[in-house]
Biopython code that builds the backbone (N, CA, C, O; Angstrom):
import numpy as np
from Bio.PDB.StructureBuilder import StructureBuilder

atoms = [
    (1, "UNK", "N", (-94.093, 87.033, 36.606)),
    (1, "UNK", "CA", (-95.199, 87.355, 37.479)),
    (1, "UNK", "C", (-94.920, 86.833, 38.883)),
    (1, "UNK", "O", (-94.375, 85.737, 39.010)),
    (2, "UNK", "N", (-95.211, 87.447, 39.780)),
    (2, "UNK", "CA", (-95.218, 87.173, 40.938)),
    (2, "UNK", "C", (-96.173, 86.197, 41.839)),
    (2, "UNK", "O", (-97.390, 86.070, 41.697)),
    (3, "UNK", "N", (-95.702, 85.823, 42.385)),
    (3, "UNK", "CA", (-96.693, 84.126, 42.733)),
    (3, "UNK", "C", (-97.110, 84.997, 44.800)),
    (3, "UNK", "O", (-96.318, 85.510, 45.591)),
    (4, "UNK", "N", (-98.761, 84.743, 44.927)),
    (4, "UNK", "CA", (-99.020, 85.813, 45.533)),
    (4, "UNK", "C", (-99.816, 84.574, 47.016)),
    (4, "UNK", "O", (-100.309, 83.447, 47.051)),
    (5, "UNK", "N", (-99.591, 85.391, 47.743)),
    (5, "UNK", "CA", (-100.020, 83.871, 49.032)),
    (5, "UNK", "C", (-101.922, 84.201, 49.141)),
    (5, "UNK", "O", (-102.630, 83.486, 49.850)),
    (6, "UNK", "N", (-102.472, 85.330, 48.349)),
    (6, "UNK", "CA", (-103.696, 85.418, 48.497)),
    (6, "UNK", "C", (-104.481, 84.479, 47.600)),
    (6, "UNK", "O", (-105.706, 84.599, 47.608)),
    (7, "UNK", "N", (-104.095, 83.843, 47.068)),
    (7, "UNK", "CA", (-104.600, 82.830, 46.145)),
    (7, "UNK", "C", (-105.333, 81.584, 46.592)),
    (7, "UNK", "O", (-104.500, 80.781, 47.012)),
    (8, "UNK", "N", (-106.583, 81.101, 46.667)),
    (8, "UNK", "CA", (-106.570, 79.801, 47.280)),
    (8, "UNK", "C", (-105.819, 78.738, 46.649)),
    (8, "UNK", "O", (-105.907, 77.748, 47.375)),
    (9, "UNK", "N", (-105.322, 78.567, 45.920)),
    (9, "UNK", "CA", (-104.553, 77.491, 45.376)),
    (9, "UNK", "C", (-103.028, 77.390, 46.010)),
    (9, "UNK", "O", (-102.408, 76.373, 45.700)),
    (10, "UNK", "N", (-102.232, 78.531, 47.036)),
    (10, "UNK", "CA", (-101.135, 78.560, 47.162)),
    (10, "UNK", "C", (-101.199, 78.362, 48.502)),
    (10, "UNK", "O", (-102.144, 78.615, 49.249)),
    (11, "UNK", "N", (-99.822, 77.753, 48.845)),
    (11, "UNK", "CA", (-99.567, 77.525, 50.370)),
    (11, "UNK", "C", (-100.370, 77.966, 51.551)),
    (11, "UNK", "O", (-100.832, 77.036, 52.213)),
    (12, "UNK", "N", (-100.517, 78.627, 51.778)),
    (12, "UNK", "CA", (-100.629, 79.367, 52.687)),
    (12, "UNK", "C", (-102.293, 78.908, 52.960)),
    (12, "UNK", "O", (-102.602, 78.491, 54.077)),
    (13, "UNK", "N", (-103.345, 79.017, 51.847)),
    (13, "UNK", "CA", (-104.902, 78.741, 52.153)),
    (13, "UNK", "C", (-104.626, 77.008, 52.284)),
    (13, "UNK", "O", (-105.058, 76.433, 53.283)),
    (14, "UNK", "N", (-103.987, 76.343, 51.365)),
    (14, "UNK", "CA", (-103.747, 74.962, 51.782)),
    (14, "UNK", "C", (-103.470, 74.594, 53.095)),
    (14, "UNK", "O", (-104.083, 73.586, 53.445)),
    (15, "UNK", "N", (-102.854, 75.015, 53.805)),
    (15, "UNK", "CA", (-101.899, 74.507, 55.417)),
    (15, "UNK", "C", (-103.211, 74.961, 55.801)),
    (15, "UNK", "O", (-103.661, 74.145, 56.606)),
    (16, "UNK", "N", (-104.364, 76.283, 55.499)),
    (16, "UNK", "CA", (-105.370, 76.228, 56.785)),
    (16, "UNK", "C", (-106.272, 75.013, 55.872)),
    (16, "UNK", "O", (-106.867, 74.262, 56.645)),
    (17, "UNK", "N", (-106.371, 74.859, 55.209)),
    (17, "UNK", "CA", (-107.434, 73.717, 54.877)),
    (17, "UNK", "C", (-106.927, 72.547, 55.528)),
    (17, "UNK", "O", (-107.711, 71.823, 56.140)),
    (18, "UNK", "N", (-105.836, 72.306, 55.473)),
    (18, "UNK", "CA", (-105.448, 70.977, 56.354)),
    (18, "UNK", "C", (-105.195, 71.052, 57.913)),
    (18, "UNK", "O", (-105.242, 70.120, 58.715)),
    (19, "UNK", "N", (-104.941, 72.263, 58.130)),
    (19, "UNK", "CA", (-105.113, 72.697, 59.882)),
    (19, "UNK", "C", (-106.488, 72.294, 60.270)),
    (19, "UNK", "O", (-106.643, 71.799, 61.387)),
    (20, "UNK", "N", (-107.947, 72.515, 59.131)),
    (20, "UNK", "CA", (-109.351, 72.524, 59.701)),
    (20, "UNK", "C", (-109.880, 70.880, 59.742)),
    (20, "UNK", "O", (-110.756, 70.305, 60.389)),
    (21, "UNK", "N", (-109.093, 70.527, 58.927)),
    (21, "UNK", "CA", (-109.293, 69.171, 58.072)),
    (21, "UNK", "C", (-108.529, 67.907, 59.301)),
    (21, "UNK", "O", (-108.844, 66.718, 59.259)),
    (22, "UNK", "N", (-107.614, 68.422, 60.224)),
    (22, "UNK", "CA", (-107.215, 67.440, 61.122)),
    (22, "UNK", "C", (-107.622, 68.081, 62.201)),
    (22, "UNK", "O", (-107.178, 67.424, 63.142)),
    (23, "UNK", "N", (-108.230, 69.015, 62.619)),
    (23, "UNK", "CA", (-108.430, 70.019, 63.792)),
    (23, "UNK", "C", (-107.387, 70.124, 64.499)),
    (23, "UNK", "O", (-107.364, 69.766, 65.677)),
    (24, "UNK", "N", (-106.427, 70.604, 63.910)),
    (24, "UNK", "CA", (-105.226, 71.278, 64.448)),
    (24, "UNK", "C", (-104.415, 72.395, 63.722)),
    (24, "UNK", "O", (-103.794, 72.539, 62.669)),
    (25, "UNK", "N", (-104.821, 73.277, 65.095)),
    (25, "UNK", "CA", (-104.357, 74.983, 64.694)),
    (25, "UNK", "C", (-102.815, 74.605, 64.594)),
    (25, "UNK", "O", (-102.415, 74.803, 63.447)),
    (26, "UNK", "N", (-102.017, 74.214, 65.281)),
    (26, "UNK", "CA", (-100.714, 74.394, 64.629)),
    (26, "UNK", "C", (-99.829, 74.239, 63.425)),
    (26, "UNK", "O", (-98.684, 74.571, 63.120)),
    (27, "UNK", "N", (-101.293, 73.302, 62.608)),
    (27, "UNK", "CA", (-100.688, 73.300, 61.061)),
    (27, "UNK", "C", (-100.323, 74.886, 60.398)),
    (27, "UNK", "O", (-99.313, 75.147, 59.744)),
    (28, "UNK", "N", (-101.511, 75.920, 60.783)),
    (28, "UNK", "CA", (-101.122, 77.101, 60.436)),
    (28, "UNK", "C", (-100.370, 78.209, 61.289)),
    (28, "UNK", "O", (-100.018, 79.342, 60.965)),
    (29, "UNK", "N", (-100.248, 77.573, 62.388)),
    (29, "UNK", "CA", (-99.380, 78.704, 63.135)),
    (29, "UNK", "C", (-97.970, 79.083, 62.827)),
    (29, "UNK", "O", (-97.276, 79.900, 63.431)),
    (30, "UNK", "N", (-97.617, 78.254, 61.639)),
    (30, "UNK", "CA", (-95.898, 78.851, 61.150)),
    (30, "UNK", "C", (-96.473, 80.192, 60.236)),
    (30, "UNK", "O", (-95.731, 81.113, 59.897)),
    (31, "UNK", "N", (-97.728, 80.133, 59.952)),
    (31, "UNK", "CA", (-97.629, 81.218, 58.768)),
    (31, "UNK", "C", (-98.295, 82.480, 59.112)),
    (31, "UNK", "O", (-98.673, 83.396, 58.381)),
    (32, "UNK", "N", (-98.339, 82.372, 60.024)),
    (32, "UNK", "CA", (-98.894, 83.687, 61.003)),
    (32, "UNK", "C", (-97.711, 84.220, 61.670)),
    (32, "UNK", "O", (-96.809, 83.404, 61.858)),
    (33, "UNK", "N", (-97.475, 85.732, 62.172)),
    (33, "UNK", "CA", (-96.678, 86.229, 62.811)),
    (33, "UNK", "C", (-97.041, 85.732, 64.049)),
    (33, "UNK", "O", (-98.125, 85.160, 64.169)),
    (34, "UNK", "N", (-96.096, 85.902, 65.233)),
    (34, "UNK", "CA", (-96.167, 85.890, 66.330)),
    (34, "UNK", "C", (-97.533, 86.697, 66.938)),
    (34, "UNK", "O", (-98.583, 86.180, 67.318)),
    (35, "UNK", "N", (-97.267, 87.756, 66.914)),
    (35, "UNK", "CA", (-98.468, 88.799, 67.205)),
    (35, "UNK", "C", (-99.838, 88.360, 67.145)),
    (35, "UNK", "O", (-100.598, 88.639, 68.072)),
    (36, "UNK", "N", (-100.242, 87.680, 66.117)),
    (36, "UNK", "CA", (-101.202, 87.130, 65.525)),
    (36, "UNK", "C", (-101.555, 85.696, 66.148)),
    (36, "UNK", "O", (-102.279, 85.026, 65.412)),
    (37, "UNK", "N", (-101.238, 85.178, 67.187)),
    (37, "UNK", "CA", (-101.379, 83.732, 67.277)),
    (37, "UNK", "C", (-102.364, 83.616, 67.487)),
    (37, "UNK", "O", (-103.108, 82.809, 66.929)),
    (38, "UNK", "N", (-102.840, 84.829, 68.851)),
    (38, "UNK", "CA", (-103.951, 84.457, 69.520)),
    (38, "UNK", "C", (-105.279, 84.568, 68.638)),
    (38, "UNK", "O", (-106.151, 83.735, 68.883)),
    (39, "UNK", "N", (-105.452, 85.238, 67.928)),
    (39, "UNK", "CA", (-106.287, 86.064, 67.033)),
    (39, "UNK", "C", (-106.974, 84.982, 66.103)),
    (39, "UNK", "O", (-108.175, 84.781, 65.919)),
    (40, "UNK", "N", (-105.461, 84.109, 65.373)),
    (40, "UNK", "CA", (-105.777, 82.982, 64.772)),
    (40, "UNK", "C", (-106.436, 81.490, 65.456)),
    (40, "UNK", "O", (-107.282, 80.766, 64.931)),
    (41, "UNK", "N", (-105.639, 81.269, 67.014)),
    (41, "UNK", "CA", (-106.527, 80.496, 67.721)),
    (41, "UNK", "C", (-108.116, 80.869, 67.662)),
    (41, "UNK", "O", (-109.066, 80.151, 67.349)),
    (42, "UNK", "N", (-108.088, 81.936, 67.980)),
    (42, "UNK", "CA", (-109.915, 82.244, 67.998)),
    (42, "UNK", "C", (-110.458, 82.024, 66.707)),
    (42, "UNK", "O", (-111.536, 81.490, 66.445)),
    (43, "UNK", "N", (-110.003, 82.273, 66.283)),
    (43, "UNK", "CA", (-110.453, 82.029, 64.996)),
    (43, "UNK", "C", (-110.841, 80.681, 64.493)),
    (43, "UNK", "O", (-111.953, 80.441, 64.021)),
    (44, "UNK", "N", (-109.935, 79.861, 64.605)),
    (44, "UNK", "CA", (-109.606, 78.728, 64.109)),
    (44, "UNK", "C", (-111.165, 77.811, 65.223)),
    (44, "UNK", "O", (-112.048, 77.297, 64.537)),
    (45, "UNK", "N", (-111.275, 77.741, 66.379)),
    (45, "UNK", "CA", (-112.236, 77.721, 67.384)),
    (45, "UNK", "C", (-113.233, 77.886, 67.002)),
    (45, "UNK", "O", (-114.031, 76.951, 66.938)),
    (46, "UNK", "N", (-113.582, 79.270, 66.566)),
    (46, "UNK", "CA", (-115.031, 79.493, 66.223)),
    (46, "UNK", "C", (-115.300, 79.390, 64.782)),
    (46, "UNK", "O", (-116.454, 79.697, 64.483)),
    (47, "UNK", "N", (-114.360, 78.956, 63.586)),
    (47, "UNK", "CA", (-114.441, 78.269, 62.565)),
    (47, "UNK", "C", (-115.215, 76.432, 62.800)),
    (47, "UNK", "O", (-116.337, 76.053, 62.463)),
    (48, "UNK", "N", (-114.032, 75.589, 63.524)),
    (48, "UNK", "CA", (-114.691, 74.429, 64.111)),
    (48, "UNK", "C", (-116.041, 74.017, 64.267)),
    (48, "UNK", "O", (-116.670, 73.093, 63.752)),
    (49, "UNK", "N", (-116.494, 75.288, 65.449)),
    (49, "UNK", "CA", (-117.684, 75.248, 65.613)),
    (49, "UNK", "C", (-118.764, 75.131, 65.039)),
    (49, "UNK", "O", (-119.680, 74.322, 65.189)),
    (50, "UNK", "N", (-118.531, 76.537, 63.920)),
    (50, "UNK", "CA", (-119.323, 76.767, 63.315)),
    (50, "UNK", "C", (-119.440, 75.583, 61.806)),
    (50, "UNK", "O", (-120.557, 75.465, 61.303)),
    (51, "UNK", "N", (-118.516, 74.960, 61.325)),
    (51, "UNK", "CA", (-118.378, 73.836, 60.667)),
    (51, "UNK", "C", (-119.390, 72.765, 61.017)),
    (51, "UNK", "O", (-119.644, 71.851, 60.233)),
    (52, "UNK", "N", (-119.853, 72.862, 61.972)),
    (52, "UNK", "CA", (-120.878, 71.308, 62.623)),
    (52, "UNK", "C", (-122.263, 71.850, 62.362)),
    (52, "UNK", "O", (-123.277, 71.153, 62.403)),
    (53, "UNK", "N", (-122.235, 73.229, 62.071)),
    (53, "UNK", "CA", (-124.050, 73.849, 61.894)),
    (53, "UNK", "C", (-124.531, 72.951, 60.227)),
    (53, "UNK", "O", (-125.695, 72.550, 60.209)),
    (54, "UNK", "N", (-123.712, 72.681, 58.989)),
    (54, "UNK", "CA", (-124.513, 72.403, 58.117)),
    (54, "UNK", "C", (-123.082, 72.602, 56.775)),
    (54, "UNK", "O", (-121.938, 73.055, 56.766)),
    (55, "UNK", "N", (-123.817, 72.095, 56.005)),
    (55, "UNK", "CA", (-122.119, 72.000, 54.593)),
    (55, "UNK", "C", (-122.431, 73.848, 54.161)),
    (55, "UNK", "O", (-121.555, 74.346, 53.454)),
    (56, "UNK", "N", (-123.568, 74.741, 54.560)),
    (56, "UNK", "CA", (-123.590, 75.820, 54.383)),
    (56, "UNK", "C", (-122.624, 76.914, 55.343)),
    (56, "UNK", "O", (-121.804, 77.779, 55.035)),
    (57, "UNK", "N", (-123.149, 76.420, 56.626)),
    (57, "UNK", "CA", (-122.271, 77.069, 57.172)),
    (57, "UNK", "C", (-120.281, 76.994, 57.158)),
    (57, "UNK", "O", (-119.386, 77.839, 57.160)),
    (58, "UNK", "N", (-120.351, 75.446, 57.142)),
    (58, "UNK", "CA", (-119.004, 75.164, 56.478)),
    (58, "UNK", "C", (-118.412, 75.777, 55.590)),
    (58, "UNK", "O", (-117.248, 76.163, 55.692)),
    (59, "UNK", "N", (-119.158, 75.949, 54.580)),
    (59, "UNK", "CA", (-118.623, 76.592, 53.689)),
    (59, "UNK", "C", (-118.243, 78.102, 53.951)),
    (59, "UNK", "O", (-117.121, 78.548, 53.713)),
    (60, "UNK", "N", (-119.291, 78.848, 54.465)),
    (60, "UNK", "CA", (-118.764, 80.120, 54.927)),
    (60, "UNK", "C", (-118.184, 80.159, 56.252)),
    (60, "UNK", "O", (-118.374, 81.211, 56.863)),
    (61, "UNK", "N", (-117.468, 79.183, 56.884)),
    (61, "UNK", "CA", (-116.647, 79.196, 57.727)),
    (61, "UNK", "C", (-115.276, 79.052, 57.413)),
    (61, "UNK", "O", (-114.330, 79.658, 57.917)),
    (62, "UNK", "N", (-115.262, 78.099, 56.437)),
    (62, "UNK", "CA", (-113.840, 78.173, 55.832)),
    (62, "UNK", "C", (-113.386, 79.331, 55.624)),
    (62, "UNK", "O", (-112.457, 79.913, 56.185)),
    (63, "UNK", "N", (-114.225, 79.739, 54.601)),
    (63, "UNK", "CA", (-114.238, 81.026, 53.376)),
    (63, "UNK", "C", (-113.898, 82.324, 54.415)),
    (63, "UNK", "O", (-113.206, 83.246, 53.982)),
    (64, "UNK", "N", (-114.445, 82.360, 55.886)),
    (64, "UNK", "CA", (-113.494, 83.525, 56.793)),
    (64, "UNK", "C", (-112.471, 83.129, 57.087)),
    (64, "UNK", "O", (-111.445, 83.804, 56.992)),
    (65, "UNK", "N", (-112.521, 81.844, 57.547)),
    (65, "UNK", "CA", (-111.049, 81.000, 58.124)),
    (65, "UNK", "C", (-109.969, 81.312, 56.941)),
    (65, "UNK", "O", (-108.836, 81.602, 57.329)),
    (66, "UNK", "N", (-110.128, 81.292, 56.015)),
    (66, "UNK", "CA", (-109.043, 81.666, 54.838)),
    (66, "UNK", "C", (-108.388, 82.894, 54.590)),
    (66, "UNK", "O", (-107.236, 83.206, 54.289)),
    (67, "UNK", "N", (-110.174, 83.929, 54.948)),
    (67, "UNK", "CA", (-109.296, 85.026, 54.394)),
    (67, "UNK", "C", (-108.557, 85.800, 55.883)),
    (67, "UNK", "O", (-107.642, 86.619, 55.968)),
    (68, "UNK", "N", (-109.246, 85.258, 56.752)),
    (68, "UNK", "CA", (-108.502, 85.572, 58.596)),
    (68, "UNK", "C", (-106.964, 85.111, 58.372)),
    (68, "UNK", "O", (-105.927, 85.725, 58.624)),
    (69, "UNK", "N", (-107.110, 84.163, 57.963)),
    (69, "UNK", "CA", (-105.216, 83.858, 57.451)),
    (69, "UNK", "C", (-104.645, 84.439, 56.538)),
    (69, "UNK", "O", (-103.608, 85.083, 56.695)),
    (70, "UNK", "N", (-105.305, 84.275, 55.342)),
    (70, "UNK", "CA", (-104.509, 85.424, 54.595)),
    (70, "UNK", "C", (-103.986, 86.884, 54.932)),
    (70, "UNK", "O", (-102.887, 87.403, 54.735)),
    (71, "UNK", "N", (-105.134, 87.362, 55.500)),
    (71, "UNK", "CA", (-104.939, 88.223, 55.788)),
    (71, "UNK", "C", (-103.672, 89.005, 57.287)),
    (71, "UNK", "O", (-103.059, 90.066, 57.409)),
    (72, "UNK", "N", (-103.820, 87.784, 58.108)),
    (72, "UNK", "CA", (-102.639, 87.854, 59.221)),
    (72, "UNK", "C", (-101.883, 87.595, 58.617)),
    (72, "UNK", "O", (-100.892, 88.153, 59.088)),
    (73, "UNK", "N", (-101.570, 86.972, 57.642)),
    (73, "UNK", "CA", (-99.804, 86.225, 57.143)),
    (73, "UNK", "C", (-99.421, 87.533, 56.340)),
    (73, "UNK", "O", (-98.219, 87.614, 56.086)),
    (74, "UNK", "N", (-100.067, 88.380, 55.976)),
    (74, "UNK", "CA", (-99.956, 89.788, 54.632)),
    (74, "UNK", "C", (-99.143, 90.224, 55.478)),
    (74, "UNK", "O", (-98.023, 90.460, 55.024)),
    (75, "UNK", "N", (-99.394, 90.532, 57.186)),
    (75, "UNK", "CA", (-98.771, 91.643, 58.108)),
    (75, "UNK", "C", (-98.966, 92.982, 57.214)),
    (75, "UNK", "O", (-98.118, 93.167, 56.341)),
    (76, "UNK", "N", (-99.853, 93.789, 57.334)),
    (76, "UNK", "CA", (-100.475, 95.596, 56.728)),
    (76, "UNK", "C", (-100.220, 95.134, 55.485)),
    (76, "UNK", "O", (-100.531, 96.093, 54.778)),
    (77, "UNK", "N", (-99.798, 94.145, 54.673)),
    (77, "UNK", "CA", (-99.981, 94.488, 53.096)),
    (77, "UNK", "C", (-100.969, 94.629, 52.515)),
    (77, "UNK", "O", (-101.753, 93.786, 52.950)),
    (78, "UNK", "N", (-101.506, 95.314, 51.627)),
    (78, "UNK", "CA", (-102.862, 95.670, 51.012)),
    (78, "UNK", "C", (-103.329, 94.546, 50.769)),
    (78, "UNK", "O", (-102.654, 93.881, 49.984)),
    (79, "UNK", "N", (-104.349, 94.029, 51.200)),
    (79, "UNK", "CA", (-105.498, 93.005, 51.124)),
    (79, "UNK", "C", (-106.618, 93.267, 50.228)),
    (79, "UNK", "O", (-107.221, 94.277, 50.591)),
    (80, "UNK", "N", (-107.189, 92.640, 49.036)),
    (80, "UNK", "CA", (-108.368, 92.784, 48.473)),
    (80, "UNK", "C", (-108.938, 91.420, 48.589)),
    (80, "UNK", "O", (-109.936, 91.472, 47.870)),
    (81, "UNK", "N", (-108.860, 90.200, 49.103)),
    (81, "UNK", "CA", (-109.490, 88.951, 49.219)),
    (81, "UNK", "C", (-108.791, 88.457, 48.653)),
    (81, "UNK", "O", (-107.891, 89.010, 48.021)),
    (82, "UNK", "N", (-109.087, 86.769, 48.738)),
    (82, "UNK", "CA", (-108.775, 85.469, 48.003)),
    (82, "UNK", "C", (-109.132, 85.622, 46.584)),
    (82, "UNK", "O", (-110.070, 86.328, 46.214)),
    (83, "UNK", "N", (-108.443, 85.016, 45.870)),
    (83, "UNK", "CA", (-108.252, 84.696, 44.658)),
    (83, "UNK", "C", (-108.615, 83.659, 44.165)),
    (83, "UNK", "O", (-108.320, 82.827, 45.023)),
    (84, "UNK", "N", (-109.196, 82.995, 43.105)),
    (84, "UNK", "CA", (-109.319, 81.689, 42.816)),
    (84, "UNK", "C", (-108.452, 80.912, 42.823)),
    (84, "UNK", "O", (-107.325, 81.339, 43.070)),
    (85, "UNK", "N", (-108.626, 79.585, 42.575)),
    (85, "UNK", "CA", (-107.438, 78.483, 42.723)),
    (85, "UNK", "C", (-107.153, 78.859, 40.838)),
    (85, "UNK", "O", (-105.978, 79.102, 40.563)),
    (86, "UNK", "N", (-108.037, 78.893, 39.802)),
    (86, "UNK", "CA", (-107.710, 78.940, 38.918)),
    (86, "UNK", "C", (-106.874, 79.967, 38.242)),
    (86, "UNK", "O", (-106.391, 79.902, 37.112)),
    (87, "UNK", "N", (-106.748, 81.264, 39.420)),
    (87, "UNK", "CA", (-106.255, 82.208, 38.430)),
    (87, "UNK", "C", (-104.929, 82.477, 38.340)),
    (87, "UNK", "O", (-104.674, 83.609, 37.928)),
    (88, "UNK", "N", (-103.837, 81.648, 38.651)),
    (88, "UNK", "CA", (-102.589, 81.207, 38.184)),
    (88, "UNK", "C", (-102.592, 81.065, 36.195)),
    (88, "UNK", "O", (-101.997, 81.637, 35.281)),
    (89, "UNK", "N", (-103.776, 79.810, 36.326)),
    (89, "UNK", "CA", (-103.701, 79.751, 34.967)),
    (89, "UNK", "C", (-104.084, 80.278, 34.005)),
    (89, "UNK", "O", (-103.715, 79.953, 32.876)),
    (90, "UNK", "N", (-104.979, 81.285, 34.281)),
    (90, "UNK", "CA", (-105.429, 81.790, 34.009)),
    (90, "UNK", "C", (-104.465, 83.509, 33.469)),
    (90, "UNK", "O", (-104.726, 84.166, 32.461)),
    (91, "UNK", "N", (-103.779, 83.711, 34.132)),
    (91, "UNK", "CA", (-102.911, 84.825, 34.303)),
    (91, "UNK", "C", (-101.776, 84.537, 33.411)),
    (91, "UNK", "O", (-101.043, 85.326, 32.815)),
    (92, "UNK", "N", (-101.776, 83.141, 33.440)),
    (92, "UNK", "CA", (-100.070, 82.442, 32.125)),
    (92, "UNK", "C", (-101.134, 82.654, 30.912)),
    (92, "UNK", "O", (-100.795, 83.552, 30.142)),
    (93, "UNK", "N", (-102.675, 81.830, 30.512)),
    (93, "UNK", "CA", (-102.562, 82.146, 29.648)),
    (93, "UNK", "C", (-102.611, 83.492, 28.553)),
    (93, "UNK", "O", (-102.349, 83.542, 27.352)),
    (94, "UNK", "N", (-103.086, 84.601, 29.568)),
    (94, "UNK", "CA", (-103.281, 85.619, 29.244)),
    (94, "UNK", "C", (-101.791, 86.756, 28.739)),
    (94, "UNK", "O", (-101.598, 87.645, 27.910)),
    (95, "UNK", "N", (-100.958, 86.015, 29.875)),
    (95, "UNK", "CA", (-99.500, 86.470, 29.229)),
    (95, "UNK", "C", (-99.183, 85.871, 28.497)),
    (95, "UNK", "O", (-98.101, 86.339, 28.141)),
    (96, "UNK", "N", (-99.469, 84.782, 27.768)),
    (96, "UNK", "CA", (-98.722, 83.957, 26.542)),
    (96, "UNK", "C", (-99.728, 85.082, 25.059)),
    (96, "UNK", "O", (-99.361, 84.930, 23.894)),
    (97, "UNK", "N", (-100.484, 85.725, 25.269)),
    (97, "UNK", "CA", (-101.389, 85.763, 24.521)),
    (97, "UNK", "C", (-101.054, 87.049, 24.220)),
    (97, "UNK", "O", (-100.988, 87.389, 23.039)),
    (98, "UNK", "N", (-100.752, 88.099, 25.424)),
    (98, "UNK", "CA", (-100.297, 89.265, 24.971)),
    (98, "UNK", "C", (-98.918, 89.654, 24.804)),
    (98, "UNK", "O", (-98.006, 89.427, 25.599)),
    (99, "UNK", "N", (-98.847, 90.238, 23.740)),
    (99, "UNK", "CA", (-97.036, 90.807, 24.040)),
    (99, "UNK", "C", (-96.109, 91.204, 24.695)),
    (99, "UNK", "O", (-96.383, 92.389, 24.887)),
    (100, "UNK", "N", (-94.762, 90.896, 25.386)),
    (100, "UNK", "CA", (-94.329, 91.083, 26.455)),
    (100, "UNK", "C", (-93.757, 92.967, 25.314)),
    (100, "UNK", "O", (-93.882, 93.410, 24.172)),
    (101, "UNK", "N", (-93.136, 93.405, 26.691)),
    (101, "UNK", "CA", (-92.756, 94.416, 26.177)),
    (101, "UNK", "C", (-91.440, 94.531, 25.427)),
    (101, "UNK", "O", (-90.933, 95.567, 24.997)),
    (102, "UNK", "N", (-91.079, 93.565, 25.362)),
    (102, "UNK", "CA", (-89.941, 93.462, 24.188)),
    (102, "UNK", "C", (-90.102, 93.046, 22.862)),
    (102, "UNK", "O", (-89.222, 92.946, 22.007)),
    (103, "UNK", "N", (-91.686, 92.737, 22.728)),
    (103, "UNK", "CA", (-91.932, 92.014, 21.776)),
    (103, "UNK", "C", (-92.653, 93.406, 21.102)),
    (103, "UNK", "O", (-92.566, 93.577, 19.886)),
    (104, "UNK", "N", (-93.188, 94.143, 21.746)),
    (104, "UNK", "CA", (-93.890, 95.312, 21.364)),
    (104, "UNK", "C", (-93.346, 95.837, 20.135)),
    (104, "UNK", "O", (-92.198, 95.490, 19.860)),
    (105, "UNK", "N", (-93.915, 96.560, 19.393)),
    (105, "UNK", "CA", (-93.530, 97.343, 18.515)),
    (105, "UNK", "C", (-93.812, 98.546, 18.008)),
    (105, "UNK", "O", (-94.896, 98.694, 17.445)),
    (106, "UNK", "N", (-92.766, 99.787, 18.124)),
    (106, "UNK", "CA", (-93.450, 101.155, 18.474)),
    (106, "UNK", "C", (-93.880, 101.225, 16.842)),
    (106, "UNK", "O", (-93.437, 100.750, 15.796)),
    (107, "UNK", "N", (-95.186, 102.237, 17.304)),
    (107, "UNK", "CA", (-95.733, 102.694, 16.005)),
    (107, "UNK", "C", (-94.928, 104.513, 15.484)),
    (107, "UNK", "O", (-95.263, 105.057, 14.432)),
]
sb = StructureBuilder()
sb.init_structure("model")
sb.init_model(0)
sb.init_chain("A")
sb.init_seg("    ")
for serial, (resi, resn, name, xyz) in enumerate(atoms, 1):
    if name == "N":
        sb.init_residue(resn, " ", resi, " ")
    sb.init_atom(name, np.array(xyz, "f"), 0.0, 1.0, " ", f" {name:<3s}", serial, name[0])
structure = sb.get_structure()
């Protein structure tokens, strides 16, 4: 299985949690294209901000701040949102559970 950067549990949502967490955008500016810097500065700015209104707004400030990154680091790859942190494990145990296709057996 392929290990996917839309995940909150994988690199990529981590470096912005710790970019918001020291207030510094350059923790995530390696994982953004060039193109994208400015886009993510603003971003990152009016995330900050909006972080000081209440642990509500925080919360849905992150929660754009994440997928604004995810989504610049994709560069046009099909985007459907963040993923849970859990569903790594979630995905092993489900392949341990079903048959790979070698294991199959034609009827």
């Amino acid at each position: 299985m392929a290990l996917h950067c839309d995940m909150m549990a994988r690199p990529v949502v981590k470096a912005a949690k710790m970019a918001l967490e020291a207030g510094d955008v350059n923790l995530i500016l390696p994982w953004a294209p060039k193109w994208a810097e400015d886009e993510l500065r603003r971003s990152f700015e009016r995330t900050l901000r909006a972080r000081k209104l209440g642990k509500g707004a925080r919360e849905l400030a992150d929660c754009w701040f994440f997928e604004t990154v995810v989504r610049l680091h994709r560069e046009g790859v099909p985007y459907t949102g963040l993923k849970p942190a859990n569903l790594d494990k979630e995905l092993g145990r489900r392949e341990q559970k079903e048959p790979s296709k070698n294991q199959m057996v034609e009827v």
